[in-house]
C-alpha positions as CSV (number, residue, x, y, z in Angstrom):
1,X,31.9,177.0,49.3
2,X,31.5,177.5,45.4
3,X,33.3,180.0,43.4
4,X,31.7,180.4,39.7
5,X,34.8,181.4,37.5
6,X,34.6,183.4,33.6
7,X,31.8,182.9,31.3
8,X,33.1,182.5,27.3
9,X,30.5,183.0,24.9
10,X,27.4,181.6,26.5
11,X,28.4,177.8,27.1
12,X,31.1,177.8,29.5
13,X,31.6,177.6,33.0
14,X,34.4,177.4,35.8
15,X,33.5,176.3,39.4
16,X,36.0,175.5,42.6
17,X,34.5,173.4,45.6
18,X,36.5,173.7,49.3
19,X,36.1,173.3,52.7
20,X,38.0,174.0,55.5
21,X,37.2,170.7,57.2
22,X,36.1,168.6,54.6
23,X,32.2,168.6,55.6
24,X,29.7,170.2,53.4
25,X,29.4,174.3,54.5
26,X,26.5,175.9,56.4
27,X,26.1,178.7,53.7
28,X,27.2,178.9,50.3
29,X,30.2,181.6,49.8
30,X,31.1,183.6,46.4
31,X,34.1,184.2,47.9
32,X,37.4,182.1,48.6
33,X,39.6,182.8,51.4
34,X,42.6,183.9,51.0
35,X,45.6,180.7,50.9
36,X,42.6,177.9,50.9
37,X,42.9,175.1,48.3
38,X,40.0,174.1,46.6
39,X,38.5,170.5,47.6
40,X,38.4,169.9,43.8
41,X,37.2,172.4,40.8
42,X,35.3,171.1,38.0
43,X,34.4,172.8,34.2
44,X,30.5,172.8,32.6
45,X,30.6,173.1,28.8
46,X,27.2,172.7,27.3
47,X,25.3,173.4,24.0
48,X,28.3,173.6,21.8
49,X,26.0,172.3,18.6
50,X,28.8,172.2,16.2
51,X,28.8,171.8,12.2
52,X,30.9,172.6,9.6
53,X,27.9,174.5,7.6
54,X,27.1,178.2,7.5
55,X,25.5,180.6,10.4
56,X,22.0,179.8,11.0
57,X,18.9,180.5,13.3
58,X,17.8,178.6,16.1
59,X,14.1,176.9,15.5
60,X,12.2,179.7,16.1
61,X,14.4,182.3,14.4
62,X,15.1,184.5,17.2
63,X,18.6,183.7,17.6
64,X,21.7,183.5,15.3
65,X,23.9,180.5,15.6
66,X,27.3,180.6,14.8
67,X,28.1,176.7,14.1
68,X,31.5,176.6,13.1
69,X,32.6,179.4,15.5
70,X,31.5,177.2,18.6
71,X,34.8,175.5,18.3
72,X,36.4,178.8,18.8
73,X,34.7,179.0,22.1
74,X,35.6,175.5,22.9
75,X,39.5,176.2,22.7
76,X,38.9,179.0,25.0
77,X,37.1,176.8,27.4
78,X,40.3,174.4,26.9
79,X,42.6,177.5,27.2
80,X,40.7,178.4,31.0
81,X,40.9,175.3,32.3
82,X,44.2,174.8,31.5
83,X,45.2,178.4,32.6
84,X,44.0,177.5,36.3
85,X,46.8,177.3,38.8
86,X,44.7,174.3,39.9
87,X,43.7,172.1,37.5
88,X,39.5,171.0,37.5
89,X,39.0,167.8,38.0
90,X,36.6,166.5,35.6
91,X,34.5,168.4,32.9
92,X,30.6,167.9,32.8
93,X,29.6,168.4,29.0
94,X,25.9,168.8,29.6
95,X,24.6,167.6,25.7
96,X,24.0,168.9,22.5
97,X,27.7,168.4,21.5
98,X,27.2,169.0,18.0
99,X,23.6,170.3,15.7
100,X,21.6,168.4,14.6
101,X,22.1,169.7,11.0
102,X,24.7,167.2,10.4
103,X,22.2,164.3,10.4
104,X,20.7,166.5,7.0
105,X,24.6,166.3,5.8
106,X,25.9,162.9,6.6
107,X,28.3,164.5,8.8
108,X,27.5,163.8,12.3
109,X,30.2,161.1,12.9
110,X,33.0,163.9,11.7
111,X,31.5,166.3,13.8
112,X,31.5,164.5,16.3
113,X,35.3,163.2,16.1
114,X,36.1,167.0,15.6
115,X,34.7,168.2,18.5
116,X,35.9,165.1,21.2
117,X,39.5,166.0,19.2
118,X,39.4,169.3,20.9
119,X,37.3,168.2,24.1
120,X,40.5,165.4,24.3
121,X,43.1,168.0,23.8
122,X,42.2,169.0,27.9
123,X,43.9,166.0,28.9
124,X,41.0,165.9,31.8
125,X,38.1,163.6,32.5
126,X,34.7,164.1,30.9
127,X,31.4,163.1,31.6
128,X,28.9,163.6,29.0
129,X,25.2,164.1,29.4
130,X,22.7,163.5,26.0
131,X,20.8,166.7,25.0
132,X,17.7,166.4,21.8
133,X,20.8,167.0,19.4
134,X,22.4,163.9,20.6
135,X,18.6,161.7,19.6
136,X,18.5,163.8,16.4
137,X,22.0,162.7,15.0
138,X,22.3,158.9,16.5
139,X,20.3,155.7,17.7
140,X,20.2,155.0,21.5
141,X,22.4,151.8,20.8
142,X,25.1,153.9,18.6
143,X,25.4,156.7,21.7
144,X,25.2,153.5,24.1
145,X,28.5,152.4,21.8
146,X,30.3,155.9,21.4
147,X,33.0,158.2,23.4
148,X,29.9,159.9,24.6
149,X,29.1,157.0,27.1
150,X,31.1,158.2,29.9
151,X,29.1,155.6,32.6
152,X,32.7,153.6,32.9
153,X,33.7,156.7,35.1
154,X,30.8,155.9,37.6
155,X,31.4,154.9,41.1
156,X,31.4,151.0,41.1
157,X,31.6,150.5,44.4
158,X,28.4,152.5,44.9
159,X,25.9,150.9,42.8
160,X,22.4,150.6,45.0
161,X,19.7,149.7,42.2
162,X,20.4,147.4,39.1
163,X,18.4,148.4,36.0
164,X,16.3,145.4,35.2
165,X,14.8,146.7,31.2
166,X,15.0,145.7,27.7
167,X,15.1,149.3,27.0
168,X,18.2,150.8,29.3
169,X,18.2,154.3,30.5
170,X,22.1,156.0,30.4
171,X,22.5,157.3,34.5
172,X,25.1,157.2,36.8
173,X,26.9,158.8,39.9
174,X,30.3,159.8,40.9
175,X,31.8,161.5,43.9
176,X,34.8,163.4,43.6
177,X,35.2,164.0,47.1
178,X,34.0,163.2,50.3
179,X,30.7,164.6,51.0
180,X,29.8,165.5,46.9
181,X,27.9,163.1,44.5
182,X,27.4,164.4,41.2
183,X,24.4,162.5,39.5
184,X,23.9,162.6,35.7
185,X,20.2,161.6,34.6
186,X,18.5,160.5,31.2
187,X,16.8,162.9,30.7
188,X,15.5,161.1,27.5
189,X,14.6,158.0,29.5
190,X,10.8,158.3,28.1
191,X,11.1,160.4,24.8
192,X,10.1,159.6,21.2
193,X,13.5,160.4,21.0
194,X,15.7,157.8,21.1
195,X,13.2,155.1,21.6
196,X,12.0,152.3,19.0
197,X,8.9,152.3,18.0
198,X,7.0,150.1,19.5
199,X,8.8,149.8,22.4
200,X,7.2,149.8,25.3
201,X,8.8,153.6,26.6
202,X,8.1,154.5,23.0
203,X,4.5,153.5,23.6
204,X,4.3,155.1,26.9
205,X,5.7,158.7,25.8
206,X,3.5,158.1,22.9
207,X,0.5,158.2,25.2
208,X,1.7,160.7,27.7
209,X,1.8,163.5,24.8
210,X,-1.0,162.5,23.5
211,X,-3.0,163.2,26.7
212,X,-1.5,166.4,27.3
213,X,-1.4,167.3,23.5
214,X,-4.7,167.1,21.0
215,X,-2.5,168.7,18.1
216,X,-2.0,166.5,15.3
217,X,1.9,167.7,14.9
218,X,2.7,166.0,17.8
219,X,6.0,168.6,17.7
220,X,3.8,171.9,18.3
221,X,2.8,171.8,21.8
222,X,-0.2,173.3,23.3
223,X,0.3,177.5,23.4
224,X,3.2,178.4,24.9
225,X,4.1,175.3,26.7
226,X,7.1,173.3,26.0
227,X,7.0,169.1,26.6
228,X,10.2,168.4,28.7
229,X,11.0,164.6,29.1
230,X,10.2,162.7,31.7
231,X,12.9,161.0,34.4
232,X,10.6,158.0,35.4
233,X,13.5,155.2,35.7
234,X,13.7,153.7,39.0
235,X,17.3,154.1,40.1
236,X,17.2,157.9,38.5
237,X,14.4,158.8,41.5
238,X,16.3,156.9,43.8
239,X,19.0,159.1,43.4
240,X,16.8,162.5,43.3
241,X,16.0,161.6,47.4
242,X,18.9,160.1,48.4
């Protein structure tokens, strides 16, 4: 059964998994019972896009972002989840951690330190998935290399499909409890973000946008579409049908 707890701002999330036998349900219930402890409860935090610069607009200038003030929201998110008479288990911090103004500043290692200071201050584990913000302030190999590479927390004992590439994609699995796997994909895996040119998955997102866009600013898509990434390693699809 799955409870979805508050809402702060519009990037934060409270959830509580339970069974009564430890099997997955039949239906999907809003409600808990009364006196039944939660198989395990978890907190989703995404698109806090924090920097120490002024309020803003989002790239098409039909939202206001409040940069510095996401770290307000954060605290409350810490405050929740600390609040809870049972404590979640993990966090999932599903990208974009901080904006990708700070690149434009020189700033995105501080901002970065300033926000996993407040992410820390929790005291619960996190798992981190990379979001376009991440590509626009760091490499592939400095991400691979930070506090946002949360793959050690990945079930060891379950690894199925060995990644044989000169261009690694960041995915993994975990399972909290009997009967739940949560699986966190790169969604990035082929992307002129993040990639080298010429790599070979460079090369090969190169070509996929260019046969599905004849714009010559490769950035503006085709009328109202928008080019999502494609999740084409091996062990990633694997997962998706397993």
């Amino acid at each position: 059964m799955l409870s979805k707890g508050t809402k702060h701002g519009d990037f934060f999330y409270f959830y509580r998994l339970w069974t009564t036998s430890g099997r997955l349900p039949n239906n999907i219930s809003t409600k808990m019972d009364d006196g039944k402890q939660p198989l395990f409860t978890f907190g989703v935090i995404a698109d806090i896009q924090y920097a120490d610069i002024g309020d803003g607009f989002n790239f098409l200038h039909t939202r206001k972002r409040y940069y510095r003030n996401s770290l307000t929201l954060l605290r409350r998110a810490n405050q929740k989840w600390k609040s809870e008479a049972v404590q979640p288990s993990f966090i999932l911090q599903l990208g974009d951690i901080i904006d990708g103004f700070n690149k434009q500043h020189d700033a995105s290692e501080k901002a970065l330190q300033t926000v996993i200071n407040e992410l820390q201050q929790c005291n619960i584990e996190i798992h981190h998935i990379w979001g376009n913000h991440e590509f626009y302030n760091f490499s592939r190999d400095d991400l691979m290399n930070s506090v946002l590479n949360s793959k050690t927390l990945e079930d060891a004992s379950n690894k199925q499909i060995v990644e044989n590439s000169t261009e690694p994609s960041y995915s993994y699995h975990f399972s909290p409890a009997p009967n739940f796997r949560f699986v966190l994909l790169d969604a990035y895996d082929l992307s002129l973000l993040g990639r080298k040119e010429p790599s070979q998955k460079y090369c090969q997102s190169l070509q996929i946008i260019q046969e599905h866009n004849k714009n010559e600013n490769l950035n503006h898509p085709p009328g109202n579409r928008v080019h999502f990434p494609y999740i084409t390693v091996l062990s990633q699809c694997f997962w998706m049908y397993t």
